[in-house]
C-alpha positions as CSV (number, residue, x, y, z in Angstrom):
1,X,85.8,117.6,135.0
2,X,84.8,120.4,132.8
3,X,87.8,121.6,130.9
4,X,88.5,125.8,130.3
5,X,89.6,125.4,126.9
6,X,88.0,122.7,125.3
7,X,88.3,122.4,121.6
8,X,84.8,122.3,120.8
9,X,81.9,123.7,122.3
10,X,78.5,122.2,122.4
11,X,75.3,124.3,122.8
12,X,72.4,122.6,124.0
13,X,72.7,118.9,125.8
14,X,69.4,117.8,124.0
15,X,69.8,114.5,122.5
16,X,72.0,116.0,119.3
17,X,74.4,117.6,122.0
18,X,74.9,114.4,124.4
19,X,75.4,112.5,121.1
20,X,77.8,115.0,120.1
21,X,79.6,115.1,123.0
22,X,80.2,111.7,123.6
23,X,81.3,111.0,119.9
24,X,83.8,113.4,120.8
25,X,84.8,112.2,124.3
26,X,85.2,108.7,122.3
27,X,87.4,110.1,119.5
28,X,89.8,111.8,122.3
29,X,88.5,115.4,121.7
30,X,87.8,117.4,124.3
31,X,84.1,119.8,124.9
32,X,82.4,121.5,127.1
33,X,78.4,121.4,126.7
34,X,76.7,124.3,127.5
35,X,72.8,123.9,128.5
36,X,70.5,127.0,128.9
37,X,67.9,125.4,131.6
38,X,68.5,123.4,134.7
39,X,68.5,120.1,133.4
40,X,69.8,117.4,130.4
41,X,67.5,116.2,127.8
42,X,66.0,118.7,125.9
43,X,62.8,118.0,124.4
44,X,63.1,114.4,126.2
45,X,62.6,115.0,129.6
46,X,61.0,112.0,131.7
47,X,59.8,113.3,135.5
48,X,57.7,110.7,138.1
49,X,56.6,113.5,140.3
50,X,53.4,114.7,138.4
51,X,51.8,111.3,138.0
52,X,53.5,109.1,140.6
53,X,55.4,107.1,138.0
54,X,57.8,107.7,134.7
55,X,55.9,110.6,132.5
56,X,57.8,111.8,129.6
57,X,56.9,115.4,128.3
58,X,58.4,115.4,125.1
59,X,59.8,112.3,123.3
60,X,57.8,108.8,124.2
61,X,58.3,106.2,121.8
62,X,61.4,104.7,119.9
63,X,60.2,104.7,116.7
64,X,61.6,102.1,113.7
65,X,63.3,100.7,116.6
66,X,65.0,97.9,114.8
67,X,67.0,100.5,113.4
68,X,67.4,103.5,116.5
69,X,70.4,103.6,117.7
70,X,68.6,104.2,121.7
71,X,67.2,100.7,121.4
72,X,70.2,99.2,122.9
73,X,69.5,101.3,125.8
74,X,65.8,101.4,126.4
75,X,65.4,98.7,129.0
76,X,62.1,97.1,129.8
77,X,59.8,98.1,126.8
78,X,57.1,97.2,125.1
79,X,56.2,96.9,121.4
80,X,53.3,99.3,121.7
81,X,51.8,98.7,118.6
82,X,51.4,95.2,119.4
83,X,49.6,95.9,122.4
84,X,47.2,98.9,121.2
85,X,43.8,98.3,119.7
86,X,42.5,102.1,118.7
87,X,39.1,103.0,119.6
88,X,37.4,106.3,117.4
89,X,34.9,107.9,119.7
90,X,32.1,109.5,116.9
91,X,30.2,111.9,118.9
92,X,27.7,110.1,120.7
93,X,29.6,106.2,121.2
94,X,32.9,104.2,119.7
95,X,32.7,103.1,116.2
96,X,31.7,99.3,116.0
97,X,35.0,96.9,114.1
98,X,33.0,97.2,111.2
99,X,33.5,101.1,110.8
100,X,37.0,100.6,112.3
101,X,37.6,98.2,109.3
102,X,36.0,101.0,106.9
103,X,38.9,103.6,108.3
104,X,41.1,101.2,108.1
105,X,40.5,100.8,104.2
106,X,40.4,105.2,104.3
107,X,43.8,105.1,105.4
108,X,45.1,102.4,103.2
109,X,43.3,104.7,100.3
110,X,45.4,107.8,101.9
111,X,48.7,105.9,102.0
112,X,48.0,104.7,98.0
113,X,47.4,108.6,96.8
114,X,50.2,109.7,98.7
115,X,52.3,107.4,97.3
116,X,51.5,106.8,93.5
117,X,54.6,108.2,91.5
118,X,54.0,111.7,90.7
119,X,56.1,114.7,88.2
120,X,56.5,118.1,89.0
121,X,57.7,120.1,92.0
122,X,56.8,119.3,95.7
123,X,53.5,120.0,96.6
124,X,51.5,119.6,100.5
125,X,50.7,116.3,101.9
126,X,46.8,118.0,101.6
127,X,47.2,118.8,97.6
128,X,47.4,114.8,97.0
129,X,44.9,113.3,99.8
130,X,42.1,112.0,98.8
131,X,38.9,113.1,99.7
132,X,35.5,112.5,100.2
133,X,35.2,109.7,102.8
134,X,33.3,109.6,105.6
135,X,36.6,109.6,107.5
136,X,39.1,111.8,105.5
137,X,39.2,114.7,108.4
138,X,40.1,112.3,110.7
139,X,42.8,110.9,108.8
140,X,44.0,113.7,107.9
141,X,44.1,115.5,111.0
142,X,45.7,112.4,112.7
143,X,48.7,111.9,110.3
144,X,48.8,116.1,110.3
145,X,48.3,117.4,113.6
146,X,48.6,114.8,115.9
147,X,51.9,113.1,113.7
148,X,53.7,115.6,112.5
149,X,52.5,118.7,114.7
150,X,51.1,120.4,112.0
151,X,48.4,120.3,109.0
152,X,48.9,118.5,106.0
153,X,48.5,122.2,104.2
154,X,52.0,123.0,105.3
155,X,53.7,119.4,104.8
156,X,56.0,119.0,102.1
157,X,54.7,115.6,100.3
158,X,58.7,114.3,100.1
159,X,59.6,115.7,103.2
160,X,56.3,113.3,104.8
161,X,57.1,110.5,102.3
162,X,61.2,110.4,103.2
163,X,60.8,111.1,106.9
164,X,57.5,108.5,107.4
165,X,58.8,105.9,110.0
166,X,57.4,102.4,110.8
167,X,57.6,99.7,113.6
168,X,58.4,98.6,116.0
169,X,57.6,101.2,118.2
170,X,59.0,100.6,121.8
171,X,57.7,102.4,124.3
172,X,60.3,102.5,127.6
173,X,59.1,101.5,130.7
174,X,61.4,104.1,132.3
175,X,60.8,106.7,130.0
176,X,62.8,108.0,126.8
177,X,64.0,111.1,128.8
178,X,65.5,109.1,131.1
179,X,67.2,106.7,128.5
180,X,68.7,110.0,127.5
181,X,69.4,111.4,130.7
182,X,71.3,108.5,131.4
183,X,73.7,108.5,128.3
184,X,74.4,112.1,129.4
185,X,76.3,111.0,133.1
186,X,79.4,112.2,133.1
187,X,80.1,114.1,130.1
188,X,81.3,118.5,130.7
189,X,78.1,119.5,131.0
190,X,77.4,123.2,132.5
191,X,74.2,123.7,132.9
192,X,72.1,127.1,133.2
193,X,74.5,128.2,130.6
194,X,72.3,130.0,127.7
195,X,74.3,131.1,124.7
196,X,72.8,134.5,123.9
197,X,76.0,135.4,121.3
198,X,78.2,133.2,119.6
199,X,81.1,134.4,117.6
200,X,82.8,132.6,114.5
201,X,84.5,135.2,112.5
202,X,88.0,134.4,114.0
203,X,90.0,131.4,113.9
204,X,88.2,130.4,116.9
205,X,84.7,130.8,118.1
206,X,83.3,132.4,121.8
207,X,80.1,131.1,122.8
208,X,79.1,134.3,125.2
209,X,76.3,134.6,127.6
210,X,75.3,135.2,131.6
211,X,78.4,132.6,132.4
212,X,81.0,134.9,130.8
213,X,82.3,133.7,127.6
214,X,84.1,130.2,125.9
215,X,86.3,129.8,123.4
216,X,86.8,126.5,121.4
217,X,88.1,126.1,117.6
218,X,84.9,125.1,116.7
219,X,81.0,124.9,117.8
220,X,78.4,122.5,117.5
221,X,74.9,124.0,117.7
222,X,71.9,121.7,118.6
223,X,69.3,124.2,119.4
224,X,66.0,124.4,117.6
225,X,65.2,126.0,114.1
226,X,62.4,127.9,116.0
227,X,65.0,129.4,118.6
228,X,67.4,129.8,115.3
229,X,64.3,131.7,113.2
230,X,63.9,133.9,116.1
231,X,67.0,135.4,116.7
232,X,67.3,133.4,120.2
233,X,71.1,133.3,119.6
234,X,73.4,136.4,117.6
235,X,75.5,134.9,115.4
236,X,78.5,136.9,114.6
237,X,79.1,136.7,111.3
238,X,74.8,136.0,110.5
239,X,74.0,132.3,109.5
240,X,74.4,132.3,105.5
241,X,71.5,133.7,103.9
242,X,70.4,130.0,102.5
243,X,71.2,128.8,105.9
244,X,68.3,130.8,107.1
245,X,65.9,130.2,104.3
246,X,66.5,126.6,105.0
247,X,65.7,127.5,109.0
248,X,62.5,128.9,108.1
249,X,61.7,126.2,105.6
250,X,61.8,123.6,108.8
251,X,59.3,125.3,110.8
252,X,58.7,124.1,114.9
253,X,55.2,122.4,114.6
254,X,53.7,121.9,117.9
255,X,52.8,118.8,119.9
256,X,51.1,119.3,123.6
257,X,51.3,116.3,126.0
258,X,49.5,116.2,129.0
259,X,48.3,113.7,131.4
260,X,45.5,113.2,134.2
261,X,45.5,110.6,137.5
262,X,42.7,108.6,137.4
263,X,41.0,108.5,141.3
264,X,38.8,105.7,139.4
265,X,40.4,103.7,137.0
266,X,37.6,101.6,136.1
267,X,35.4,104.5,135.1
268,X,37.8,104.5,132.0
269,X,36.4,100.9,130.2
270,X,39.6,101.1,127.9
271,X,42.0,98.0,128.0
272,X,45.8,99.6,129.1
273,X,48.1,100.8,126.1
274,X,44.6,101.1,124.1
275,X,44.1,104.6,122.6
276,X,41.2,106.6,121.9
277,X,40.5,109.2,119.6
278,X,37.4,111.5,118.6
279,X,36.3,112.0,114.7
280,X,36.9,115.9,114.1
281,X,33.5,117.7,114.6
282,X,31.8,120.9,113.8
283,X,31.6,121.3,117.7
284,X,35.5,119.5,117.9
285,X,37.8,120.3,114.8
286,X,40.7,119.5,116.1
287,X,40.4,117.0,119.2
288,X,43.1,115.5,121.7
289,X,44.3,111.7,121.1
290,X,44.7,110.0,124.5
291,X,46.7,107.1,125.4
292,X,44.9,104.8,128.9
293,X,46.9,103.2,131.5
294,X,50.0,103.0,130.1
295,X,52.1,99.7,131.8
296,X,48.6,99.1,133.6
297,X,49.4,102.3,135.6
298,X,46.2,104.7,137.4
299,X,47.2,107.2,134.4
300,X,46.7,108.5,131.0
301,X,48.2,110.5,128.8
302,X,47.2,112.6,125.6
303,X,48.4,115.0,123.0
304,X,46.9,118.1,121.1
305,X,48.4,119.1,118.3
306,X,49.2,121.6,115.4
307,X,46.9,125.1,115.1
308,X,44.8,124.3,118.1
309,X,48.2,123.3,120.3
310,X,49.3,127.0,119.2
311,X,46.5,128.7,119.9
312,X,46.3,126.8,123.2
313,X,49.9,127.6,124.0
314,X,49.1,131.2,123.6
315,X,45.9,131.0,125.9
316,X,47.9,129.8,128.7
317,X,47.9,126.6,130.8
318,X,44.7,127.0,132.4
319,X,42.8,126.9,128.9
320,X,44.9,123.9,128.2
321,X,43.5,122.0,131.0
322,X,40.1,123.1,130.2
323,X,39.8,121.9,126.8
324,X,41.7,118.6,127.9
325,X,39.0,117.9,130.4
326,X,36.2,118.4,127.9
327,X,37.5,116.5,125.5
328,X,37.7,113.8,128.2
329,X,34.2,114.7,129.4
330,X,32.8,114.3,125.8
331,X,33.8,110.6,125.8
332,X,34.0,109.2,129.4
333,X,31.3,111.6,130.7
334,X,31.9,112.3,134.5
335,X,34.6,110.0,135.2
336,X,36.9,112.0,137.7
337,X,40.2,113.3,136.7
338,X,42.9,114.0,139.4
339,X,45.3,116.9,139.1
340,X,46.6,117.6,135.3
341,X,50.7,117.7,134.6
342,X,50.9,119.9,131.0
343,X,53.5,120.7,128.7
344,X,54.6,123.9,127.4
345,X,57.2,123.5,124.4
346,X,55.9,126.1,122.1
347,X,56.2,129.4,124.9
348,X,59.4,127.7,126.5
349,X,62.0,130.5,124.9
350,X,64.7,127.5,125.2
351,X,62.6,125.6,122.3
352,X,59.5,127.5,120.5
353,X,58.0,124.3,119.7
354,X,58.2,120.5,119.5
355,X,59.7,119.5,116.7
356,X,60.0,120.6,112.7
357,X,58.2,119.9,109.5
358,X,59.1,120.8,105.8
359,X,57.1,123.2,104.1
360,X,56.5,122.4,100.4
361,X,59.9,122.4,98.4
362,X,62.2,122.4,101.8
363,X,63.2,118.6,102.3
364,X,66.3,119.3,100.9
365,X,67.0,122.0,103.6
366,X,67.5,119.5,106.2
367,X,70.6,119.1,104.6
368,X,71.4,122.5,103.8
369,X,71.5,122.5,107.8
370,X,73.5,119.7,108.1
371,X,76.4,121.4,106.1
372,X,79.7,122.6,108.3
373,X,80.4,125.9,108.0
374,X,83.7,128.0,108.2
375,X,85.3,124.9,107.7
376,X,84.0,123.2,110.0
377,X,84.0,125.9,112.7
378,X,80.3,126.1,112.9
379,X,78.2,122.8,112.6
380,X,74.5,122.9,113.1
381,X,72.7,119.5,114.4
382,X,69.4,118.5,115.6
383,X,66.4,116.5,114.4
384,X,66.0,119.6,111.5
385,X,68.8,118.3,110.2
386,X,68.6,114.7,109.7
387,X,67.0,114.1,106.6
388,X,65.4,110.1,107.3
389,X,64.7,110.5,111.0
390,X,63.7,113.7,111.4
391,X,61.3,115.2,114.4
392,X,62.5,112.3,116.3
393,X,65.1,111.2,119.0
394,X,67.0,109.0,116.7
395,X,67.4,111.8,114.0
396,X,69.0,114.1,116.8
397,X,71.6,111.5,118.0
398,X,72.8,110.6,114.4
399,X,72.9,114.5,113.7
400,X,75.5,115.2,116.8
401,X,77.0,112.2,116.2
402,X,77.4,113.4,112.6
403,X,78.6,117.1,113.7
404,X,80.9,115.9,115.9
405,X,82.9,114.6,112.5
406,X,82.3,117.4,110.9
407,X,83.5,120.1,113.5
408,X,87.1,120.7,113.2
């Protein structure tokens, strides 16, 4: 039952708003969630339609999952870095182990540089790589556009150091969307219930929008810093002035997932849960990572990422598919490709993006986000504002769970 008066109100039932929500159902509060599109999740959203079994567009692997609080509910899984071997596709054929060994070393050299105790104010993740290698754009286009959704130009070096994450990573048999999905059953959620106003200069606060209006005595907000930086909800007072320097500090980088059928599995010679990947190129700069036959399934999956993803999202879908296929052409030659399911986070007005990244000196905005305001009648949350687990699923549960203390 969704309650008319709740005491707080919960925009967005994304992973930081079911958290949120069901901290507060716990503690004997009551809420009402209110979700913009037609479904729970957010940016983890598992569907088996496209590819005739679980396909998650946005959030796929528990990451550091000794220590995520979704473990617990993730099912069957699989370690998938125990089962991965990586193959690097160099233009004309796959690196032999002996040049998979020698970027192996290359990254072990990046990790060192990045790492050595430096003075002075944050600089980019690029201002302290080393270069030089026969295998430094890849590296660095891996761990920058394909990682974190952007390039390592416009990564703050302690944001990348404090946020890096390590194994296990699990990756759910069912899907991490539907992990989440599932946690949401039963909480007050309305759903096709934008915010377009929200009002906190009272003693109480009215979300407003095409569903009339609600008023609470507080408000959790779990959108994303790109809808934040682009006016997607009118706050009334404005955000803080520092609140909003921090939103623009945590930029939405962009990751693009898509997937292909394969009609002939076996024209793809790649072991399931194996990877492949393609060296950057004059004639392929910034090229797709691809993930084959997940769970031994007539699939794959891949992501773009950072400049190319955006200029991409702004072509349109069908220039999406394209480039996907000639990436995929480029390595497996003629090998046919069923129908393509794509993802479209960055034009989606609900979420401008996939997930955030610090520019240079803006770590520390992560928590200037996390900080109640009004007393606690405003609380931001979200994976911008966790500042360990950021960009991830397990950053934007502990952030509602940690707004839903902090809202009065």
């Amino acid at each position: 039952m969704i309650p008319s008066d709740p005491e707080v109100v919960v925009i967005g039932a994304g992973c930081a708003g079911i958290a949120a929500a069901r901290a507060l159902r716990a503690a004997g509060r009551s809420c009402v969630v209110l979700e913009g599109s037609g479904r729970v999740g957010g940016r983890a959203w598992t569907e088996s339609a496209s590819l005739g079994a679980p396909f998650d567009h946005g959030a796929t692997w528990l990451h550091q999952a000794d220590e995520n609080l979704l473990t617990p509910h993730a099912g069957p899984a699989c370690d998938h870095d125990a089962l991965r071997e990586r193959h690097l596709w160099l233009g004309t054929r796959f690196a032999t182990p002996e040049e998979l060994d020698d970027h192996a070393r290359a990254a072990d050299a990046f990790d060192a540089a990045v790492d050595a105790p430096r003075e002075g104010p944050d600089v980019s993740v690029a201002a302290v790589a080393p270069r030089g290698s026969r295998w430094s754009a890849s590296i660095a286009h891996w761990l920058g556009n394909q990682i974190n959704a952007a390039p390592l130009e416009e990564i703050s070096l302690e944001d990348f150091l404090k946020t890096d994450l390590g194994g296990p990573n699990l990756l759910p048999e069912q899907g991490v969307g539907a992990i989440v999905a599932r946690l949401a059953e039963g909480l007050p959620i309305r759903l096709g219930a934008r915010v377009d106003r929200l009002r906190w200069d009272g003693v109480e606060v009215v979300a407003e929008g095409v569903f009339g209006a609600v008023r609470a005595r507080s408000a959790i907000v779990s959108v994303s810093t790109g809808v934040l930086a682009s006016g997607g909800i009118r706050f009334t007072p404005d955000l803080p002035p520092e609140v909003m320097e921090a939103v623009h500090g945590l930029p939405m980088g962009l990751l693009t997932k898509l997937g292909f059928r394969l009609p002939e599995p076996e024209r793809f010679p790649v072991a399931p849960f194996h990877s492949v990947r393609q060296v950057p190129s004059a004639a392929a700069p910034h090229p797709f990572g691809w993930i084959v036959r997940p769970f031994g399934r007539d699939h794959l999956f891949g992501f773009v990422g950072g400049e190319r993803a955006w200029d991409l999202s702004r072509e349109g879908p069908a220039a999406l598919e394209d480039a996907a296929r000639r990436d995929l052409r480029d390595i497996f030659g003629d090998a046919p490709l069923g129908p393509a399911v794509l993802t479209r986070w960055g034009a989606d007005p609900l979420f401008l993006g996939a997930y955030t990244h610090a520019r240079p000196g803006h770590h520390a905005s992560r928590a200037v986000l996390a900080r109640p305001l009004g007393g606690g009648r405003l609380v931001l949350a979200g994976e911008a504002t966790h500042s360990r687990f950021a960009g991830t699923v397990a950053g934007a549960w502990l952030s509602g769970e940690a707004a839903s203390r902090l809202a009065r």
